[in-house]
mmCIF file of the N, C-alpha and C atoms, coordinates in Angstrom:
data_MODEL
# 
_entry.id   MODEL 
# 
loop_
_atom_site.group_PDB 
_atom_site.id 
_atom_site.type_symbol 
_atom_site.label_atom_id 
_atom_site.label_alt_id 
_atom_site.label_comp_id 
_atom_site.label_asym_id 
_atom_site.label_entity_id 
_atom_site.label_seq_id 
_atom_site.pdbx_PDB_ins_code 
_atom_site.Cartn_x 
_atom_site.Cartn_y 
_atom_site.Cartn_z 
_atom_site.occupancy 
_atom_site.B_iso_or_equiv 
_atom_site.pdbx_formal_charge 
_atom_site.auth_seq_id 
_atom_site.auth_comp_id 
_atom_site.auth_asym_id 
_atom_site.auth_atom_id 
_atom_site.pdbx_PDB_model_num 
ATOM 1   N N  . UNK A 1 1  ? -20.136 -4.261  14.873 1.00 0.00 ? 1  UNK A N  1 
ATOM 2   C CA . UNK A 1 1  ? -20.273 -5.142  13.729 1.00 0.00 ? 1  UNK A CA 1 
ATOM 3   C C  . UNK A 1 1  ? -19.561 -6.460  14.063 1.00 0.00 ? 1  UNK A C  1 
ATOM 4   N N  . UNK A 1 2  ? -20.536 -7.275  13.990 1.00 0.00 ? 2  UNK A N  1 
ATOM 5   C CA . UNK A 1 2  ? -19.829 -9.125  14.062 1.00 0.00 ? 2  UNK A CA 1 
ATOM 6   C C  . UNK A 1 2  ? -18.924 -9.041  12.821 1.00 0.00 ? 2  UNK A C  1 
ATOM 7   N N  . UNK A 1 3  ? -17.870 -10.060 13.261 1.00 0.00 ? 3  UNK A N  1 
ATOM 8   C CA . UNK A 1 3  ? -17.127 -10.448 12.035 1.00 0.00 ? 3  UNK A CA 1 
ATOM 9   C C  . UNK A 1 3  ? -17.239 -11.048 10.988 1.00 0.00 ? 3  UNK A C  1 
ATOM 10  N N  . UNK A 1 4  ? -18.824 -12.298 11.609 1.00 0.00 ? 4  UNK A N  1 
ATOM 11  C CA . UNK A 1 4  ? -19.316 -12.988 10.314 1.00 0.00 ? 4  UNK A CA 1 
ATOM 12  C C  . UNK A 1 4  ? -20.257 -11.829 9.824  1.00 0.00 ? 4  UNK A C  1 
ATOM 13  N N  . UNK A 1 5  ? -20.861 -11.348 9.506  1.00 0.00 ? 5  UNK A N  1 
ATOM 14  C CA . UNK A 1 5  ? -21.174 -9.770  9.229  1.00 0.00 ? 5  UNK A CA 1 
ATOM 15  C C  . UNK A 1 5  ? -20.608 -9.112  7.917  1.00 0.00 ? 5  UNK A C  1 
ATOM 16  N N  . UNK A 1 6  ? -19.522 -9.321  8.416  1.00 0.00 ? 6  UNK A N  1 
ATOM 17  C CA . UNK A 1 6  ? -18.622 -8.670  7.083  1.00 0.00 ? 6  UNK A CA 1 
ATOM 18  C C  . UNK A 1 6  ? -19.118 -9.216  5.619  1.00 0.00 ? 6  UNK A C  1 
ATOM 19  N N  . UNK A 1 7  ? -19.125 -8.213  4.659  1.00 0.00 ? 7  UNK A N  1 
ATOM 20  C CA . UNK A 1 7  ? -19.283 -8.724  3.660  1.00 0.00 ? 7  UNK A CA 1 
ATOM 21  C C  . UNK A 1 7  ? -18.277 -8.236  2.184  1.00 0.00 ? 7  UNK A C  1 
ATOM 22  N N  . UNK A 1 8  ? -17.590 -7.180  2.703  1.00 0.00 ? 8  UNK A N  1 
ATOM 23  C CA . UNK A 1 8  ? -17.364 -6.307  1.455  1.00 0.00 ? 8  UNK A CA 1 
ATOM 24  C C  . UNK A 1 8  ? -16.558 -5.053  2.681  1.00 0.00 ? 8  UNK A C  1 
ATOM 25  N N  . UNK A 1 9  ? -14.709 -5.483  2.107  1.00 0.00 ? 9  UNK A N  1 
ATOM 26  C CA . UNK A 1 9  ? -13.685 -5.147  2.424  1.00 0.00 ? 9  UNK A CA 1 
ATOM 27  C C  . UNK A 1 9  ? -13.053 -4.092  1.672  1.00 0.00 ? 9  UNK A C  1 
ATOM 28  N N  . UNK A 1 10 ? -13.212 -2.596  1.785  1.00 0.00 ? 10 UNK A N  1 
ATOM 29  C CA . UNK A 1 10 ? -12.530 -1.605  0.641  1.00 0.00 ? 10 UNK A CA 1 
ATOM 30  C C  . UNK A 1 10 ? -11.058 -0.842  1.405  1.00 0.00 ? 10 UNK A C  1 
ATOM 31  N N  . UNK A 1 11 ? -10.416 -0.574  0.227  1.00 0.00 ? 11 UNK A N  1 
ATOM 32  C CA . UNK A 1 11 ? -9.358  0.631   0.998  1.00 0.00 ? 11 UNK A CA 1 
ATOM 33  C C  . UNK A 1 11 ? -9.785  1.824   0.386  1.00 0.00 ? 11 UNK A C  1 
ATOM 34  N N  . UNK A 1 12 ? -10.324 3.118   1.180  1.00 0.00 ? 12 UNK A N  1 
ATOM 35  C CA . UNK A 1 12 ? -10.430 4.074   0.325  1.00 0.00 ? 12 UNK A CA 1 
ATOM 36  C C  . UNK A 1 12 ? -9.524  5.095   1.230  1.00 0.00 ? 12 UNK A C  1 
ATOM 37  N N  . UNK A 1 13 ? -8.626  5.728   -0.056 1.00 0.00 ? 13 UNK A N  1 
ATOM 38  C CA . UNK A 1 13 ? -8.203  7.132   0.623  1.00 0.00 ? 13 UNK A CA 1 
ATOM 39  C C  . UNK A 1 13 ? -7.120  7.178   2.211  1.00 0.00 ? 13 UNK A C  1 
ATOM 40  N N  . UNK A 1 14 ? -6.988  6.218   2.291  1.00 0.00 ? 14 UNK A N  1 
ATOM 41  C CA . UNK A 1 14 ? -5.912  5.427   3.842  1.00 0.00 ? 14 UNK A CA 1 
ATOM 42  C C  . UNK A 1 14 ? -6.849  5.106   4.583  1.00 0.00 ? 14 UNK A C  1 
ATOM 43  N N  . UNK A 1 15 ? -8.245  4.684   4.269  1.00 0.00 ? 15 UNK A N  1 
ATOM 44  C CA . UNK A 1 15 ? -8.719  4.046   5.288  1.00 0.00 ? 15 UNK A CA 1 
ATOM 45  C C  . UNK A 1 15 ? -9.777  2.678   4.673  1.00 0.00 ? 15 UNK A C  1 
ATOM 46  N N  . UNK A 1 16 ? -9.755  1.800   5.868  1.00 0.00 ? 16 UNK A N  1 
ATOM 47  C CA . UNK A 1 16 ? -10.330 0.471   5.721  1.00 0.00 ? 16 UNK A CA 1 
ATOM 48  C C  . UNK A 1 16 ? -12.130 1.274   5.736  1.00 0.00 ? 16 UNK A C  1 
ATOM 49  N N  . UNK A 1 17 ? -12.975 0.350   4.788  1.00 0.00 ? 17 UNK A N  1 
ATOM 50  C CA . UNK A 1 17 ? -14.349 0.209   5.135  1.00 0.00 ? 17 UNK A CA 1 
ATOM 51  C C  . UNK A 1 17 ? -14.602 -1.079  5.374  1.00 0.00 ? 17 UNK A C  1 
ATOM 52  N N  . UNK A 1 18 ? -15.439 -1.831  6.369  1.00 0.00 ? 18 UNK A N  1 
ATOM 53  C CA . UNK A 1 18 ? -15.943 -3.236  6.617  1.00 0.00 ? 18 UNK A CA 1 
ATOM 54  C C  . UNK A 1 18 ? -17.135 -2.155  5.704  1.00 0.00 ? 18 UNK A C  1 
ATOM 55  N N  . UNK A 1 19 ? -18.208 -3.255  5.630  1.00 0.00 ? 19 UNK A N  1 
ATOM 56  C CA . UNK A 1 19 ? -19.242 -2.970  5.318  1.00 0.00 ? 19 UNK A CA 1 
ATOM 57  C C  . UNK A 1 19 ? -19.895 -4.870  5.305  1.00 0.00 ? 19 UNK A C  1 
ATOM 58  N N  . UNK A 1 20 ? -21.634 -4.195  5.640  1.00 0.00 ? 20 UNK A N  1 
ATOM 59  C CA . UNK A 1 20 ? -22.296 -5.513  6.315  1.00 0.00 ? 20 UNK A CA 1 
ATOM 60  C C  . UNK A 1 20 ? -23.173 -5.394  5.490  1.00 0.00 ? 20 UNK A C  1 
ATOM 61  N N  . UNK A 1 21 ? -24.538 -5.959  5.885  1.00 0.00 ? 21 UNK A N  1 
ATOM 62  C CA . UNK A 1 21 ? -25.811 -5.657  4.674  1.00 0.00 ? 21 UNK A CA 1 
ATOM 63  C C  . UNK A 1 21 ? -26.274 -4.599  5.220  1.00 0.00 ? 21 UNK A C  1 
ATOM 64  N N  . UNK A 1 22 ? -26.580 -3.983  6.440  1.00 0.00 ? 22 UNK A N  1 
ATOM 65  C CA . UNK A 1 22 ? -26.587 -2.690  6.941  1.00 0.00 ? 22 UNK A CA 1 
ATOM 66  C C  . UNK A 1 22 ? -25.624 -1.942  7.204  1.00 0.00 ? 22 UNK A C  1 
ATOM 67  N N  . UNK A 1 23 ? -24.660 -1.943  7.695  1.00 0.00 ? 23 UNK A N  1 
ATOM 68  C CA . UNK A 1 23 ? -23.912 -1.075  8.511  1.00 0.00 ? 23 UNK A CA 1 
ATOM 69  C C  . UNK A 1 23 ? -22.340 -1.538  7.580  1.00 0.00 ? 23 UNK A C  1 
ATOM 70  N N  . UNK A 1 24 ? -21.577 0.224   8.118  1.00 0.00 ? 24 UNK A N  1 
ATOM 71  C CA . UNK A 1 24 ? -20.497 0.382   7.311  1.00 0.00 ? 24 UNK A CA 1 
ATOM 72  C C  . UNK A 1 24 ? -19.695 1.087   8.554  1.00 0.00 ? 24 UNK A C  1 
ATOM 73  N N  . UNK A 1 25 ? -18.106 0.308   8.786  1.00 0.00 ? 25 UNK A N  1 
ATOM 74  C CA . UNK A 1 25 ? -17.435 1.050   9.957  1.00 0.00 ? 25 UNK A CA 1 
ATOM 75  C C  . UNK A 1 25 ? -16.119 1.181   9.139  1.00 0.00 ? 25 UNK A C  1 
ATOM 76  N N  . UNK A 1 26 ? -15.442 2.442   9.111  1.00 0.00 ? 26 UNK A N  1 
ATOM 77  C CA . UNK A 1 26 ? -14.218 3.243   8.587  1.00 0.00 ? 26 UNK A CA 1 
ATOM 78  C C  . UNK A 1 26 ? -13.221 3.620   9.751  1.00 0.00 ? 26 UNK A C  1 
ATOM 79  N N  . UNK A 1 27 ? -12.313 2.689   8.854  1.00 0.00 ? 27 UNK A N  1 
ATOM 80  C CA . UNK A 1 27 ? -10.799 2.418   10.069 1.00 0.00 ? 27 UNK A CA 1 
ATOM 81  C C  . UNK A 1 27 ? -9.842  3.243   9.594  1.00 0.00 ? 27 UNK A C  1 
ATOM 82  N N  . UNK A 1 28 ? -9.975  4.732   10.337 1.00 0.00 ? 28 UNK A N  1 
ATOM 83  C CA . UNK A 1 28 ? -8.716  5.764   9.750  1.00 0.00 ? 28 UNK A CA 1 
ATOM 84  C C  . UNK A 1 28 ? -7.291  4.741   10.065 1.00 0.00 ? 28 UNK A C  1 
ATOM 85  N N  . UNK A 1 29 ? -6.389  4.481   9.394  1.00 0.00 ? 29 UNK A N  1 
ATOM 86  C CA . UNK A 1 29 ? -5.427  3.600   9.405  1.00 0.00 ? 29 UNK A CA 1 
ATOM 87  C C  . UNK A 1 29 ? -4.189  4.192   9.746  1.00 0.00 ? 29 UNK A C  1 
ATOM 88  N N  . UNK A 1 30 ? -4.149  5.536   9.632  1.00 0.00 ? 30 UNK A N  1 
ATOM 89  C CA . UNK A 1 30 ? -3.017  6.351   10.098 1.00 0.00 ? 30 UNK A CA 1 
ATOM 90  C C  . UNK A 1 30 ? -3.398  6.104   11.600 1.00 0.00 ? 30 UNK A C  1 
ATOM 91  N N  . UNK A 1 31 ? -4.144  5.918   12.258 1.00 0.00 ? 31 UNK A N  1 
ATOM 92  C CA . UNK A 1 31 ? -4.118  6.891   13.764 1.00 0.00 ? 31 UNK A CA 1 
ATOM 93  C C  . UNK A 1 31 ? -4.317  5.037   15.022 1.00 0.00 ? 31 UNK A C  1 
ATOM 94  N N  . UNK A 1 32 ? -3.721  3.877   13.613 1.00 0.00 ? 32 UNK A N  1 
ATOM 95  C CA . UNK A 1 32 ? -3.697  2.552   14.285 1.00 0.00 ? 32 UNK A CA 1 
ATOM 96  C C  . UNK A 1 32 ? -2.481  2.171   14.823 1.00 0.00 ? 32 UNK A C  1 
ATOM 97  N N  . UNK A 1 33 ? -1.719  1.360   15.775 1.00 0.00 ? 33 UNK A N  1 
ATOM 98  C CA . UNK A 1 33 ? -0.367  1.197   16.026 1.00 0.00 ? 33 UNK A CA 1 
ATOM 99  C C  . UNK A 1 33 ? -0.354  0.589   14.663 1.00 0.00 ? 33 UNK A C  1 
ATOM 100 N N  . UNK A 1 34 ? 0.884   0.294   14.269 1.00 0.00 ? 34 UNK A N  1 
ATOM 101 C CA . UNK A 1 34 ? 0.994   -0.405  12.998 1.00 0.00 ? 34 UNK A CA 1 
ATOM 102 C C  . UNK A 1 34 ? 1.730   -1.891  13.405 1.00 0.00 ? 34 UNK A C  1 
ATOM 103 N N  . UNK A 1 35 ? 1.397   -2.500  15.110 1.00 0.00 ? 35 UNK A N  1 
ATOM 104 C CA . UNK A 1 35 ? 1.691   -3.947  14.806 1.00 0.00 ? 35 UNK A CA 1 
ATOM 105 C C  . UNK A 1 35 ? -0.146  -3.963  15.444 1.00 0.00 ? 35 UNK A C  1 
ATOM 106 N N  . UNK A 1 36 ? -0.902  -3.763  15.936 1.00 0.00 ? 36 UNK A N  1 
ATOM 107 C CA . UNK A 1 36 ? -2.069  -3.795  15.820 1.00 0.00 ? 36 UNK A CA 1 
ATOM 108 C C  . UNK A 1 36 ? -2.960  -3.986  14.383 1.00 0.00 ? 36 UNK A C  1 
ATOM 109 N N  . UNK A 1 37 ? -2.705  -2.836  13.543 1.00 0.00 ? 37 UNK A N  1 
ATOM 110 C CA . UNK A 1 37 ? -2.854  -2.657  12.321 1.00 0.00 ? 37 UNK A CA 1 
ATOM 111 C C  . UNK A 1 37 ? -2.697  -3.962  11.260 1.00 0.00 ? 37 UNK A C  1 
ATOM 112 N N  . UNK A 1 38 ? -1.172  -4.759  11.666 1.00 0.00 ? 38 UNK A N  1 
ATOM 113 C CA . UNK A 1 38 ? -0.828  -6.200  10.881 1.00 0.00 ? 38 UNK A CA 1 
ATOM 114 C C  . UNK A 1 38 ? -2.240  -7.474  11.397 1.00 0.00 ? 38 UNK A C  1 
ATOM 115 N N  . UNK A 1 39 ? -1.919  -6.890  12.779 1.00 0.00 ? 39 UNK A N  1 
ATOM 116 C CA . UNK A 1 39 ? -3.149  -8.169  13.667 1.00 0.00 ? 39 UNK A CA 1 
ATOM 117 C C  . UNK A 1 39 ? -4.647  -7.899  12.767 1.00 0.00 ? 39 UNK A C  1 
ATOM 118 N N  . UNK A 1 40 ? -4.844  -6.745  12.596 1.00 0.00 ? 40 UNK A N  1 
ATOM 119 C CA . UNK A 1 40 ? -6.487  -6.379  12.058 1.00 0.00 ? 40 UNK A CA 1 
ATOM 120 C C  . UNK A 1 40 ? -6.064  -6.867  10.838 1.00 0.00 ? 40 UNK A C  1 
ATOM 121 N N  . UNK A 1 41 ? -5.718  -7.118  9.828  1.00 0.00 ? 41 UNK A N  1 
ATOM 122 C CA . UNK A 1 41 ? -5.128  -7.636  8.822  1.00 0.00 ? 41 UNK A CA 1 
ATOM 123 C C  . UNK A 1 41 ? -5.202  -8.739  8.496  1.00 0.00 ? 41 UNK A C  1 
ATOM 124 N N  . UNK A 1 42 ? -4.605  -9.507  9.308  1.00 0.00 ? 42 UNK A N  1 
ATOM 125 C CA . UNK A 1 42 ? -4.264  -10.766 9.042  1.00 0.00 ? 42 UNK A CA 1 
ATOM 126 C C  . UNK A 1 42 ? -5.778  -11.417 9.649  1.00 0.00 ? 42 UNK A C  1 
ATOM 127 N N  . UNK A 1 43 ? -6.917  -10.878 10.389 1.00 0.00 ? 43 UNK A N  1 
ATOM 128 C CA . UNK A 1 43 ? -8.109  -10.999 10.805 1.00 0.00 ? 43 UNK A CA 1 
ATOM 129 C C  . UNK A 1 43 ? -8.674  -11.268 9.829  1.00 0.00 ? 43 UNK A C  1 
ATOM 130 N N  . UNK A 1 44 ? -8.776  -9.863  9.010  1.00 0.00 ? 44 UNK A N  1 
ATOM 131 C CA . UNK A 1 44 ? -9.844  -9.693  8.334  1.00 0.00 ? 44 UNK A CA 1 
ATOM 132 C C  . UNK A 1 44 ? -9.411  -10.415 6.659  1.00 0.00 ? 44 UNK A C  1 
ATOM 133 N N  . UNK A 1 45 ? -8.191  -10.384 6.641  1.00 0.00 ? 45 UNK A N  1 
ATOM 134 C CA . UNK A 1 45 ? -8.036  -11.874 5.349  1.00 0.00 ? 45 UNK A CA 1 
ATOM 135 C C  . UNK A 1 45 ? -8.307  -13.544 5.942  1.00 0.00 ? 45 UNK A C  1 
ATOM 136 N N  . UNK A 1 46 ? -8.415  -13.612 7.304  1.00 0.00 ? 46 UNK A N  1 
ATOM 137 C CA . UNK A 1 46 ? -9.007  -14.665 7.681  1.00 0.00 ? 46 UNK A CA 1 
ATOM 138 C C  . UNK A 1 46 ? -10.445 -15.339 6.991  1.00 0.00 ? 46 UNK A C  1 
ATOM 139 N N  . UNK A 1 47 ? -11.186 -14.148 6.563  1.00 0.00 ? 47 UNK A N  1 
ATOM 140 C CA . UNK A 1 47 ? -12.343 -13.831 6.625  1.00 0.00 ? 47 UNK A CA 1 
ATOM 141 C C  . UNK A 1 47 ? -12.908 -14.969 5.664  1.00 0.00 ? 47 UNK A C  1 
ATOM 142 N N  . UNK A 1 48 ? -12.026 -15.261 4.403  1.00 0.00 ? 48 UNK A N  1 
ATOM 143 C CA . UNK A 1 48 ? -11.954 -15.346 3.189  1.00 0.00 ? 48 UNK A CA 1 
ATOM 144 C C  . UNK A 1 48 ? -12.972 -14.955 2.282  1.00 0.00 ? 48 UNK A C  1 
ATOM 145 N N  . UNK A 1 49 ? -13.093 -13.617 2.232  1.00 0.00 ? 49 UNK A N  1 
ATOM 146 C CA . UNK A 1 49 ? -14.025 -13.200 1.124  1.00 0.00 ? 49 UNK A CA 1 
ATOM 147 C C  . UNK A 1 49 ? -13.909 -13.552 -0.392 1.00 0.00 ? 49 UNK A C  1 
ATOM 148 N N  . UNK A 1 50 ? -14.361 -13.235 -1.182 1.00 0.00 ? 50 UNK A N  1 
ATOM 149 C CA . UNK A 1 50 ? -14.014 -13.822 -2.402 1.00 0.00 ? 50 UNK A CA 1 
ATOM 150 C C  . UNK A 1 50 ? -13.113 -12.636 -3.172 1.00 0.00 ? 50 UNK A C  1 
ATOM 151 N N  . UNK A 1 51 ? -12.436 -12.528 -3.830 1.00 0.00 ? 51 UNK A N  1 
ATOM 152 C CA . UNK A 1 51 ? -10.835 -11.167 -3.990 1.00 0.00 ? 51 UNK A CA 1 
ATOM 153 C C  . UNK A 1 51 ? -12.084 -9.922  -4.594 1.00 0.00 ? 51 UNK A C  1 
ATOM 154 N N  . UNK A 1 52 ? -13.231 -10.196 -5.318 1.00 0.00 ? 52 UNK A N  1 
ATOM 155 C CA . UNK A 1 52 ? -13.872 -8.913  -6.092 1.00 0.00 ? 52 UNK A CA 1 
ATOM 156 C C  . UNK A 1 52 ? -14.225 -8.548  -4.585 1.00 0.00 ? 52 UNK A C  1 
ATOM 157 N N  . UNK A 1 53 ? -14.730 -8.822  -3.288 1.00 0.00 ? 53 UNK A N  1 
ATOM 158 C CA . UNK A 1 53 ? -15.561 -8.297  -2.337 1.00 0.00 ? 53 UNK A CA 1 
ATOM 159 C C  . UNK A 1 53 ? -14.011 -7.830  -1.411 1.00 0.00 ? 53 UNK A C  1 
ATOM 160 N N  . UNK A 1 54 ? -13.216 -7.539  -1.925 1.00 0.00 ? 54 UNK A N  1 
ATOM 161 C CA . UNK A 1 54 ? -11.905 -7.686  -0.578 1.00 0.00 ? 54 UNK A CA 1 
ATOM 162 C C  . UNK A 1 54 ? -10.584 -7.325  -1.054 1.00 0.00 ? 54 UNK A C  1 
ATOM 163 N N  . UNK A 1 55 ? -10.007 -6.345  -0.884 1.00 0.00 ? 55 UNK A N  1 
ATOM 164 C CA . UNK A 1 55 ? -8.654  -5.937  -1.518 1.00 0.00 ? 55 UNK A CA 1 
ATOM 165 C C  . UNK A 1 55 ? -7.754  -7.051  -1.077 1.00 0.00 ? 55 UNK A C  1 
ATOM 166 N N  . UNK A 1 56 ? -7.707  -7.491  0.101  1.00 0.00 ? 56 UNK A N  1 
ATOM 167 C CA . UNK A 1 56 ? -7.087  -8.438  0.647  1.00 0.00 ? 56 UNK A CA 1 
ATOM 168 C C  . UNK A 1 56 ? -6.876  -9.359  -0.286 1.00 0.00 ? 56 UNK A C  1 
ATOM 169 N N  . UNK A 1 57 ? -7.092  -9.921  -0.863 1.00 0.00 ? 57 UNK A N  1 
ATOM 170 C CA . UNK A 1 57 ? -7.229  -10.688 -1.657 1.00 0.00 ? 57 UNK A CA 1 
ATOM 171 C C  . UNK A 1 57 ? -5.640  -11.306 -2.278 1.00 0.00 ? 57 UNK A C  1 
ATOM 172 N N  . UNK A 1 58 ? -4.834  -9.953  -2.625 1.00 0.00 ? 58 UNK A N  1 
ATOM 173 C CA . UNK A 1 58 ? -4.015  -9.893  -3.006 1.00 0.00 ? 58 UNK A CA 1 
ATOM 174 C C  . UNK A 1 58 ? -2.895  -9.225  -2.048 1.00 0.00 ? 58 UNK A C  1 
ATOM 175 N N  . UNK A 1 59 ? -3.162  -8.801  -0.521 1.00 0.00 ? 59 UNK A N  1 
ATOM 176 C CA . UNK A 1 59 ? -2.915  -8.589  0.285  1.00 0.00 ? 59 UNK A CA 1 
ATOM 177 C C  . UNK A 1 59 ? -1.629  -9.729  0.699  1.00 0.00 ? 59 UNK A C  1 
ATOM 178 N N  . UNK A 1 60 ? -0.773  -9.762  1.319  1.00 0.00 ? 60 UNK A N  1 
ATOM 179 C CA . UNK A 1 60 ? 0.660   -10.428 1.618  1.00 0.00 ? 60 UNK A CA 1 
ATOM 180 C C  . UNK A 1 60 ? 1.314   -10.539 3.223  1.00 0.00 ? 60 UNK A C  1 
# 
């Protein structure tokens, strides 16, 4: 999945969903280093989705 792609950012259950207009990839978040984990983060609030499409939103 491209990054411009992304459309719709969820947390469910400890894990990330991207989701595209097709395709949906699930980031078990336990099994990430957790300074990797900050880097995917600070990526994907790059993104700037709008806060209803993106937990990030409110993300810190």
């Amino acid at each position: 999945m491209e990054l411009d792609e992304i459309q719709h950012i969820e947390k469910v259950k400890g894990n990330y969903i991207l989701r595209s207009g097709s395709k949906a990839m699930k980031i078990k978040i336990d099994l990430v280093d957790h300074s990797s984990l900050n880097k995917l983060l600070e990526l994907l609030k790059g993104l700037d989705l709008p806060s209803e499409k993106s937990f990030l939103a409110s993300w810190k």
